[in-house]
Structures are given as structure tokens and as C-alpha cells.
C-alpha positions as CSV (number, residue, x, y, z in Angstrom):
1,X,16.8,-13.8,5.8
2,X,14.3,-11.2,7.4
3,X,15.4,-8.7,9.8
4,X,13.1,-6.4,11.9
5,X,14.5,-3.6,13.3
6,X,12.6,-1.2,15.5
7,X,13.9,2.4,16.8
8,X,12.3,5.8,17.9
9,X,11.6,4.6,21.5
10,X,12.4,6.7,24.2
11,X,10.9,8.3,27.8
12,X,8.6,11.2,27.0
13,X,5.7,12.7,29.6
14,X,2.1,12.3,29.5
15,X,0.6,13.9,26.2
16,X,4.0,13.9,24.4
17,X,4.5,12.0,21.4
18,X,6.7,9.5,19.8
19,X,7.0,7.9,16.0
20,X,8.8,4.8,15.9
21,X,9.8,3.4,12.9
22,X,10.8,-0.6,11.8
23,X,13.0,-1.1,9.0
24,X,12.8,-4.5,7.2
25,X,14.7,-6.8,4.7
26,X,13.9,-10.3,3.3
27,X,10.3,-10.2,2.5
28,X,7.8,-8.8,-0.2
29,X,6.6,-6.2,2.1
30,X,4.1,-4.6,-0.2
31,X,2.1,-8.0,-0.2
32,X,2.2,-8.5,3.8
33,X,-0.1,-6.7,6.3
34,X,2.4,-5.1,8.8
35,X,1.5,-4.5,12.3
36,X,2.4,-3.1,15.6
37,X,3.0,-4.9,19.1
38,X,3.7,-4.1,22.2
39,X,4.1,-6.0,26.0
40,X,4.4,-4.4,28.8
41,X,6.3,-6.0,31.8
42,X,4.4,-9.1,33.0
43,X,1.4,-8.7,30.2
44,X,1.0,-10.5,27.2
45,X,1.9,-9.2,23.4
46,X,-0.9,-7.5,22.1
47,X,-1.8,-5.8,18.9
48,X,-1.6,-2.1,18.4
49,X,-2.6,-1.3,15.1
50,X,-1.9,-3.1,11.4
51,X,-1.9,-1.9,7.8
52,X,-2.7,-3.3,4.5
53,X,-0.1,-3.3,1.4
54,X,-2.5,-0.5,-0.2
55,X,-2.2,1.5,3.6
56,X,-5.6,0.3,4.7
57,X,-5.3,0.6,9.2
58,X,-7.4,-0.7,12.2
59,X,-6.0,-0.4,15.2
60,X,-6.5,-1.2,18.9
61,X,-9.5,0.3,20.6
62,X,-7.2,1.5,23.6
63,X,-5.1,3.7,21.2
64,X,-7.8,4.8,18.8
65,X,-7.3,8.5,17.7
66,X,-4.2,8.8,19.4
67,X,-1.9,6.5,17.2
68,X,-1.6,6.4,13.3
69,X,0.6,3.9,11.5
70,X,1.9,4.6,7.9
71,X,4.6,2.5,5.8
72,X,6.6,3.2,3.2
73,X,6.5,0.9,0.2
74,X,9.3,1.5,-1.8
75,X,11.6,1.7,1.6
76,X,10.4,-1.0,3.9
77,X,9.8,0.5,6.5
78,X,6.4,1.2,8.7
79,X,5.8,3.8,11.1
80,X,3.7,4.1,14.3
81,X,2.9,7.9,15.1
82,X,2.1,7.7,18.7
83,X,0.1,11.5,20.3
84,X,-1.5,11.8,23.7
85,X,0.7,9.3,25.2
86,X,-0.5,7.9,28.3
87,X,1.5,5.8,30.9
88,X,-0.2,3.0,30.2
89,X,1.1,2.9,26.6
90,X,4.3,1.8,28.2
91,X,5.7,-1.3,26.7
92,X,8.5,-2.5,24.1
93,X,7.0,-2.0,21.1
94,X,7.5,-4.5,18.0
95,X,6.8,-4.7,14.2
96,X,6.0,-8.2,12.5
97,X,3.3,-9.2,10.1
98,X,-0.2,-9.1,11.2
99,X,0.3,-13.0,11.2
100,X,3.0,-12.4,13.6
101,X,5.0,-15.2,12.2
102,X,8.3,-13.5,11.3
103,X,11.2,-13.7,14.0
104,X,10.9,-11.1,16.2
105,X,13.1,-8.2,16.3
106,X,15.0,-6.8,20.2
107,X,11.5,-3.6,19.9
108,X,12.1,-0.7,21.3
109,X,11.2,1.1,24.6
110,X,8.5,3.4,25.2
111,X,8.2,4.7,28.6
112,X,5.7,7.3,29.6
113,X,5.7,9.0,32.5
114,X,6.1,12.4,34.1
């Protein structure tokens, strides 16, 4: 069975930084593009940034040179290193593949604000 399981959330200021991490089980993760999500209260999902087996990223234009996302192959597990952090980057933040078809795991809070 596949499990997602997102943590590193937390409240940090404007221009602070975060790196959240999502552990997985249950799938051949080096084969799957992994990605990022987030929704904010009363917005739709959208897609933060996404990365190849081989570590290949692209990544939504509102958080382009400010977050990096990284995974670890051997561990299951991919990153998102989140810099500059604005309050608009507030959300719950989720992994899934980039197909987004994997149950979804609880996320993890990211509030910004000062």
C-alpha cells in the first residue's frame, strides 16, 4: 500500500525558510516523477514544483528561485527547500506523483507571516 507522509511545516516570518520533506512506501519511486502541492484555504491544489527519477526539476513560476526540490533515491523521500518565503506561500503543502494519482497524504502546514 502507498503511504505519503509530509513533515517540516511550521510558522516562520517573511524571508525565513523551510524544507519539508515526504517520506514514501509502496511504489518504485525512482521510476515516478514526484512533485509538490499546495492549497491554500479556499484555492485550488496547485503544483509547486516536480522532479524526474534522474533529479531533472521545473517548478512553478510563482516560486521560481526561491524553492528547490531534491529526492533521495535510495530512501524515498523528496524534499522541497523553500527561501524567501512570502505570505502568500501559505498553504498545506503535499507530495504525490506528478500524475497526482496516489492517495493523498494529511500535508503539512506552512504559514508565513510576521
Amino acid at each position: 500500500q502507498v503511504q505519503l507522509v509530509e513533515s517540516g511545516g511550521g510558522l516562520v516570518q517573511p524571508g525565513g525558510s523551510l524544507k519539508l520533506s515526504c517520506a514514501t512506501s509502496g511504489l518504485i519511486f525512482e521510476l515516478n516523477t514526484m512533485a509538490w502541492y499546495r492549497q491554500a484555504p479556499g484555492n485550488q491544489r496547485e503544483l509547486v514544483a516536480s522532479s524526474t527519477g534522474g533529479g531533472s526539476a521545473n517548478y512553478a513560476d510563482s516560486v521560481k528561485g526561491r524553492f528547490t526540490i531534491s529526492r533521495d533515491n535510495d530512501r524515498k523521500m523528496v524534499y522541497l527547500q523553500m527561501n524567501s518565503l512570502k505570505p502568500e506561500d501559505t498553504a498545506v503543502y503535499y507530495c504525490n506523483t506528478l500524475s497526482g494519482k496516489l492517495n493523498w497524504g494529511q500535508g503539512t502546514q506552512v504559514t508565513v507571516s510576521s
